[in-house]
Every structure is written in structure tokens, then in C-alpha cells.
C-alpha positions as CSV (number, residue, x, y, z in Angstrom):
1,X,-186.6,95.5,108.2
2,X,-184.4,93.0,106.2
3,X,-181.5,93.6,109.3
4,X,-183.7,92.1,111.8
5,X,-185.8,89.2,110.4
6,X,-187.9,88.1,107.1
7,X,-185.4,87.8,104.4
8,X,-183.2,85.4,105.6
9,X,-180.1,85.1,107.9
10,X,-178.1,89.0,109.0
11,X,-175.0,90.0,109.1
12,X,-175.5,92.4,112.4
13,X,-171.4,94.0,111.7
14,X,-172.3,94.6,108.0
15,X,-176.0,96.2,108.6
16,X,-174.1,98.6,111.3
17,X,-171.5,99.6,108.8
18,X,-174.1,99.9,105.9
19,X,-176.4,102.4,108.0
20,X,-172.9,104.6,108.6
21,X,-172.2,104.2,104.8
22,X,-175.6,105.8,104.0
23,X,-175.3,108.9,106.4
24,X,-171.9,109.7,104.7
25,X,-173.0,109.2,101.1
26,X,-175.9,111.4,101.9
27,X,-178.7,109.5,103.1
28,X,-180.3,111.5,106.6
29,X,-183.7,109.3,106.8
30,X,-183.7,106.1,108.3
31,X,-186.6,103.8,108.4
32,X,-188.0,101.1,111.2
33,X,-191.0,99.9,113.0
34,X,-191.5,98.2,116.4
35,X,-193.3,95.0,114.7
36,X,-189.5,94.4,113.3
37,X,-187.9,91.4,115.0
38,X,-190.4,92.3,117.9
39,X,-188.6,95.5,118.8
40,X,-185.2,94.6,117.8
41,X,-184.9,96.6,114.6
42,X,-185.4,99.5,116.6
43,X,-182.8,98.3,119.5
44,X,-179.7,98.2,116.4
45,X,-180.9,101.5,115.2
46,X,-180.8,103.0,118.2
47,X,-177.2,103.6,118.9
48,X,-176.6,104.7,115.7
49,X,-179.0,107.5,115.6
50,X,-177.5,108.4,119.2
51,X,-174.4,109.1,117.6
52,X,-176.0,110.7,114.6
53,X,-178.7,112.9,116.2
54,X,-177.9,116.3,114.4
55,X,-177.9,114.6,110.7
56,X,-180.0,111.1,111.2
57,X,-184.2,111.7,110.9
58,X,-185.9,108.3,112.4
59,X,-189.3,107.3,111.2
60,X,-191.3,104.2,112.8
61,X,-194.6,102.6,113.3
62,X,-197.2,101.0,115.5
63,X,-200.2,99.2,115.0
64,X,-198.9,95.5,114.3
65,X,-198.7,93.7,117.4
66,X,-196.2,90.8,117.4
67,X,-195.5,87.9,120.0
68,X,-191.9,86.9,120.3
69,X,-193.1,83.9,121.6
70,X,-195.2,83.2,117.9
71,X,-194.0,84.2,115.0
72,X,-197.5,83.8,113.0
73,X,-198.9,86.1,115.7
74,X,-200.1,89.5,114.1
75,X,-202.9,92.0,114.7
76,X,-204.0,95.5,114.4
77,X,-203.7,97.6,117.4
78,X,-204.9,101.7,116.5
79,X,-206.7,102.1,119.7
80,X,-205.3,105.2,122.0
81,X,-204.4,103.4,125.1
82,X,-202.0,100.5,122.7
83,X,-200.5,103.7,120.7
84,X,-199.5,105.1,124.3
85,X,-197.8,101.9,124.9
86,X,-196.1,101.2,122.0
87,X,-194.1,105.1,121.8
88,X,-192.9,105.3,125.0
89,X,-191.6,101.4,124.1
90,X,-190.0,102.8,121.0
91,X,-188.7,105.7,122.1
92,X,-187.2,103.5,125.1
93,X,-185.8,101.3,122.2
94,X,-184.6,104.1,119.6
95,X,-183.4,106.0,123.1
96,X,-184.1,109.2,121.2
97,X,-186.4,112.5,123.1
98,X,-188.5,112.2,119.8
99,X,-189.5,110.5,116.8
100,X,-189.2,112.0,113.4
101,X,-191.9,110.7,112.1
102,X,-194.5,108.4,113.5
103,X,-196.4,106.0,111.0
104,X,-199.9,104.1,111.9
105,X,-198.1,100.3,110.4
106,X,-201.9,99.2,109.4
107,X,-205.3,100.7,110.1
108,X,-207.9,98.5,112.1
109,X,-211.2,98.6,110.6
110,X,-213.0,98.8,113.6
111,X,-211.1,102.3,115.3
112,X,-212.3,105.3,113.1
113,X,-208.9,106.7,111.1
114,X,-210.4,110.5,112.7
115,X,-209.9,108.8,116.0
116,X,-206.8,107.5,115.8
117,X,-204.9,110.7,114.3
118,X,-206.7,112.4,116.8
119,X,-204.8,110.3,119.5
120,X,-201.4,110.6,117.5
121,X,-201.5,114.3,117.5
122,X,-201.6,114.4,121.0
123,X,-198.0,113.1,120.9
124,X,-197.2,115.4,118.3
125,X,-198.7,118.3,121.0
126,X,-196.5,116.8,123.9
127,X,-193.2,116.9,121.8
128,X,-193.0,113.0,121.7
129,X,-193.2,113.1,117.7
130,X,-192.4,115.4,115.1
131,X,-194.8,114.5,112.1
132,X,-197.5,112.2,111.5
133,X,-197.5,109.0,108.6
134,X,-200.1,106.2,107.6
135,X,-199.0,103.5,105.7
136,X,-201.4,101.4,103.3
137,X,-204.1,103.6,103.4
138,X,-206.9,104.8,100.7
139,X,-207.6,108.4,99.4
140,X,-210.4,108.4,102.1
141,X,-208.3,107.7,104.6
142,X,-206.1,109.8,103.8
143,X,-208.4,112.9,103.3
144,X,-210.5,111.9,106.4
145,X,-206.7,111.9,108.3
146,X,-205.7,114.9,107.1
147,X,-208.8,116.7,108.3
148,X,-207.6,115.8,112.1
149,X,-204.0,116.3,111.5
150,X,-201.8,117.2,108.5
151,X,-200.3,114.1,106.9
152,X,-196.9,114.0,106.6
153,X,-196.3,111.4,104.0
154,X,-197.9,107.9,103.3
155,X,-195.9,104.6,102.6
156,X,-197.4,102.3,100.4
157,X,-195.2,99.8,98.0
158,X,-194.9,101.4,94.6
159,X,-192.2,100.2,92.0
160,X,-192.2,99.1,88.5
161,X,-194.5,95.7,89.6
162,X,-196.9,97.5,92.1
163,X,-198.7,100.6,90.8
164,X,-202.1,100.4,92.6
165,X,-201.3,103.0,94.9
166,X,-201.5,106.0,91.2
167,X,-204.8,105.0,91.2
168,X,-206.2,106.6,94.4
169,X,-204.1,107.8,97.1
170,X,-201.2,109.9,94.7
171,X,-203.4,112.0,93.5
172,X,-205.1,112.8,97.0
173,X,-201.6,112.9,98.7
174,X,-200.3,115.4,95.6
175,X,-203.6,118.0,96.3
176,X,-202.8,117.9,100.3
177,X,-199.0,118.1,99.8
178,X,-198.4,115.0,101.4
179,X,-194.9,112.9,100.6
180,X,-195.0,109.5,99.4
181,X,-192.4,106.7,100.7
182,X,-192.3,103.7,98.6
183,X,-191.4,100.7,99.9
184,X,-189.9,97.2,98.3
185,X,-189.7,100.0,95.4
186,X,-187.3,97.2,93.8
187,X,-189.9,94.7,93.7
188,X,-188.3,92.9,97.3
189,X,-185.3,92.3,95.4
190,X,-187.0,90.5,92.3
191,X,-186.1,93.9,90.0
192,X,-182.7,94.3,91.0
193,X,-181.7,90.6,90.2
194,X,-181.5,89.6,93.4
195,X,-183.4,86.3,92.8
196,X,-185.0,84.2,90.2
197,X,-187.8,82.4,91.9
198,X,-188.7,82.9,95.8
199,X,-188.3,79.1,96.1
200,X,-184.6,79.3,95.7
201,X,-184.4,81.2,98.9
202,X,-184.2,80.6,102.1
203,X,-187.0,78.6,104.8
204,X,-187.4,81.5,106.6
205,X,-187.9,84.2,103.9
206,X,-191.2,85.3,103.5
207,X,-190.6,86.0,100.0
208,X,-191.5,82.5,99.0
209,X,-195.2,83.1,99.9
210,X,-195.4,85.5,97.3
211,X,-197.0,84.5,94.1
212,X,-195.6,86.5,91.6
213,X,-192.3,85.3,92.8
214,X,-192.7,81.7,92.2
215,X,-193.2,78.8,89.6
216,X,-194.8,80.5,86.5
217,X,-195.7,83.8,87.9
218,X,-192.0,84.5,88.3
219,X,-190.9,83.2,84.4
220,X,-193.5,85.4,83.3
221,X,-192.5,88.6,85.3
222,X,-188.6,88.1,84.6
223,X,-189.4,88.1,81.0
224,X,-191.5,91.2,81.5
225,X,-188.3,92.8,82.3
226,X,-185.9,92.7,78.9
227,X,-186.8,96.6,78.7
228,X,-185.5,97.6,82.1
229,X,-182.3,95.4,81.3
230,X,-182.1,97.1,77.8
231,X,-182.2,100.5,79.3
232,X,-179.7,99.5,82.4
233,X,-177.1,98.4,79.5
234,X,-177.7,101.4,77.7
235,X,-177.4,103.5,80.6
236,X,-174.4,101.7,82.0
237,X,-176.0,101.5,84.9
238,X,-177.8,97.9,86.8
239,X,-181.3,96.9,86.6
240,X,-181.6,97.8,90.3
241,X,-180.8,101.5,89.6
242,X,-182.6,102.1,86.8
243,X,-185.8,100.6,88.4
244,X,-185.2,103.0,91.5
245,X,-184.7,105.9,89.3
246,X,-188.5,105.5,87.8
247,X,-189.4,105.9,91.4
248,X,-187.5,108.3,91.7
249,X,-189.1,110.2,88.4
250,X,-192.4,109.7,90.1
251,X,-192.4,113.1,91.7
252,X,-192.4,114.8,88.6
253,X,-195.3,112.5,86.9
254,X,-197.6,113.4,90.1
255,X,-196.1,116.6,91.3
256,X,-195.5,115.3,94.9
257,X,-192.6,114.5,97.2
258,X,-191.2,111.1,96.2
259,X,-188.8,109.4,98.9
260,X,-188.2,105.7,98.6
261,X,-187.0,103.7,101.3
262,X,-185.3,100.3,99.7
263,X,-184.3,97.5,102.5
264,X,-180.6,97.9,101.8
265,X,-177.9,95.4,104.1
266,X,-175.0,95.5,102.0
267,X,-172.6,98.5,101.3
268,X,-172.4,97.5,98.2
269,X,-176.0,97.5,97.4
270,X,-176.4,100.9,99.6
271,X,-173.4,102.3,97.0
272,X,-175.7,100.9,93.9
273,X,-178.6,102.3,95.0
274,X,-177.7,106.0,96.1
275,X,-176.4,106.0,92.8
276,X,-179.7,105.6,90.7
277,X,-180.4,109.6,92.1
278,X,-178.3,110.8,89.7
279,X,-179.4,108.6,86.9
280,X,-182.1,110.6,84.5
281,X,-184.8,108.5,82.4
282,X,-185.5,109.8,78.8
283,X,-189.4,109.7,78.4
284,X,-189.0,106.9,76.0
285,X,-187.0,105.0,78.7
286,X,-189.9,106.1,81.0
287,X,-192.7,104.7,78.3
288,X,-190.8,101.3,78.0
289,X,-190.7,100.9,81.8
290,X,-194.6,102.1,82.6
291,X,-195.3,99.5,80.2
292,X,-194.5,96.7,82.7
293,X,-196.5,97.4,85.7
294,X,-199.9,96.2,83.9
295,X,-198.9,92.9,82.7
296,X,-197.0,91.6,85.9
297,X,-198.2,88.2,87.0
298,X,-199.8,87.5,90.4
299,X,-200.8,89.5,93.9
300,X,-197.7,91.6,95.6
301,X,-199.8,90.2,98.7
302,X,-197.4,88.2,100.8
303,X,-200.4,86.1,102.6
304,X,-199.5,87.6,106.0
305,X,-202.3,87.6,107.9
306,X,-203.8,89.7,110.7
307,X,-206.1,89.6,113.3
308,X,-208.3,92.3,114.4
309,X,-207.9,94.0,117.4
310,X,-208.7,91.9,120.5
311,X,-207.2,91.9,124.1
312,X,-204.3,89.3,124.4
């Protein structure tokens, strides 16, 4: 997401090397969505996973419609004949015979979940995609999803500062088999140090409309974090890696399938973070670190805000 728009300015040459970095250190899923820069997210991936076809898995999403013309434009689009529109428009874009794994971005309130699964699966049927995702879901959802269609995986943020998602939808997606995919699962950069307060950064990152990033919220939530510093030092590892490598740990807690999907633009930080696989948590490091999540400061909402669906 971060290559194409919403934190900041890009550096298209680096992202490009940074996505060839990951397949050679091991990294073979790769994640987008059409609402991305409007489609161009998808248009820089595609190449690469042209070249990469036998090693590189896509996954990508529909349901938040975007107006290049508007950048405040947003709204939630599950109906049948808009989900026909937007895969052939990103498989045009990726310029792949199938995607990996297609994810419903948002649900709309008003189009049944049963209904729109039900429409997905038809692509699934035609060879168009390979597996089926929801994103932001509840339990329900999920369950009534999974009745239609099996459910490949769910992505909902989970990290050290955003936990909500233990309370309802893990244990569902652990009885049905179904993978989770955390993302910001380093607290959009907050947890690996890569800002102080959201008002530091730049006018056009949406970061600084997040509340537990700014003013007091954000004092109170860096001091929450002397343990997962303590442990990094310890470890001799970096903040960043030890708070990936809880996530990581996740699948064991909750006996599912744990893949998290951190918005990496830097080879450097793509190096830091592959690295936090191999880092193991003691369950005393692991009590020290849960211990955080329920005293964080402020919504992980970023005050985005979306429309229902409506014709344009």
C-alpha cells in the first residue's frame, strides 16, 4: 500500500528492488488492492509478478471504490455486477490469468455477506481466482461466509496495540481452518520506531489522523513500550522484530495459520523484518508483551470514512 500512496512520498526504483529482495530472501506472497493509488499499486506489481509467476502468490481486493479525481471519495461496492467489474480491471492491471487470492476490502451492510461470496465463488468456478478472503469481518460473517464458500484467510490489523480481532473472529477462523493475515502488525510503523508522534510526518500521511499516534495518546503508548525495547536489547534484536515475532507466535496461542503482511519499502526494513521469523519469544517475553495491548491509548480508527453503496 505504502508504494503507491498514504504514507508519504515513494521511491518507485527502491519499492521495485525491495519486492525482488523479498522473493529472494524467501518471501512468495505479495499483497495489494485495487483501492491503492486508484489502481496503481496493482500496475507496479504487475510486472514483477510477470516475471515471477512460478514463485510469486498475488492476493487483492475489491469493494472500496476510489475517484482519482477525489481523494476523500470512498464507498463500499459488494454488489455482483461492481465485483465483475473490478477483477477483470485487476487482473487487466496485475496482467496475471488468475488471482491468488481474492479479498472482499470492506463489507457493505446493505448486500448479504451469503450473497456476495456466493458471487465471488463464481470466479473461483471460472478459474479467475484461486481462493477466497474477507478482510474486517466479525465471527458471523465469517461463519455465515464460510457456509457459501470456504474461507481462505481473513485480514484484520492485529499487533501488539490492536488485539480486538482475539476476541471474536480467531477463534471462529481457528475452528474453520481459516488463516489470519495481520496487517499494520507493527502498529503502522509506531512499534518499530519509525515515528514519535504522527504530527511530525508528512501533510499527506494519513497517519496523523490517528489518535493514538498524536499529542498525549502517543507519550502514553511510547512509554507503554519499555518492555518490548527491554526484550529487543536482550534479544539483540530491534523493536520492530521482536514486535513481528509476537505475531508471529500467534499461531501457536490460537492454533491457526498466522501470516503477517507489514507495508515494507526499504530493503533494509524488508532485511529487518524477514529476520524476526527466526527470532523465538520465551513465555515470559510473551507475558511482558501481552501486557501492552490493554492499556494502549486511543482508537486504531484512522477516521476514513465511507459511503454506502450508491450509483456514481
Amino acid at each position: 500500500m505504502g508504494m503507491s500512496e498514504f504514507y508519504g512520498p515513494s521511491d518507485t526504483a527502491e519499492s521495485l528492488r525491495t519486492l525482488d529482495l523479498a522473493l529472494e530472501r524467501g518471501v512468495t506472497l505479495f499483497d495489494t488492492a485495487d483501492a491503492y493509488g486508484s489502481g496503481h499499486n496493482e500496475e507496479l506489481l504487475g510486472p514483477f509478478l510477470r516475471a515471477n509467476r512460478e514463485r510469486a502468490l498475488v492476493s487483492t481486493k475489491f469493494g472500496l471504490v476510489r475517484r482519482p479525481d477525489d481523494p476523500a471519495y470512498r464507498r463500499i461496492d459488494n454488489s455482483p455486477r461492481y465485483l465483475r467489474q473490478a477483477v477483470e480491471a485487476s487482473l487487466r492491471r496485475l496482467g496475471v490469468p488468475a488471482i491468488d487470492l481474492y479479498i472482499a476490502h470492506r463489507l457493505d451492510p446493505g448486500t448479504p455477506v451469503e450473497e456476495t461470496v456466493g458471487a465471488m465463488a463464481a470466479l473461483v468456478a471460472e478459474g479467475k481466482v484461486g481462493h477466497l478472503g474477507l478482510s474486517e469481518v466479525t465471527g458471523a460473517q465469517l461463519r455465515a461466509a464460510h457456509r457459501v464458500h470456504p474461507i481462505a484467510a481473513v485480514q484484520s490489523e492485529w499487533s501488539l496495540f490492536s488485539r480486538e480481532v482475539e476476541g471474536d473472529v480467531v477463534p471462529v477462523a481457528a475452528e474453520l481452518g481459516v488463516a489470519l493475515m495481520p496487517y499494520s502488525p507493527l502498529g503502522r510503523g509506531f512499534l518499530a520506531g519509525a515515528f514519535s508522534d504522527a504530527r511530525t510526518l508528512s501533510e499527506d500521511d494519513f497517519r496523523r489522523r490517528a489518535e493514538r499516534f498524536t499529542g498525549a495518546n502517543a507519550r502514553r503508548n511510547a512509554e507503554l513500550l519499555a518492555p518490548l525495547h527491554a526484550i529487543a536489547a536482550a534479544r539483540g534484536a530491534t523493536p520492530a522484530q521482536v514486535a513481528l515475532a509476537w505475531v508471529h507466535h500467534r499461531d501457536r496461542v490460537h492454533g491457526l495459520p498466522v501470516v503477517p503482511i507489514p507495508g515494507t519499502r526499504s530493503r533494509a526494513r524488508l532485511t529487518e523484518n524477514v529476520a524476526a521469523v527466526a527470532l523465538s519469544l520465551s513465555a515470559a517475553d510473551l507475558a511482558a508483551l501481552d501486557a501492552i495491548g490493554p492499556q494502549v491509548a486511543g482508537s486504531r480508527a484512522i477516521g476514513l470514512a465511507f459511503r454506502p453503496t450508491a450509483d456514481d
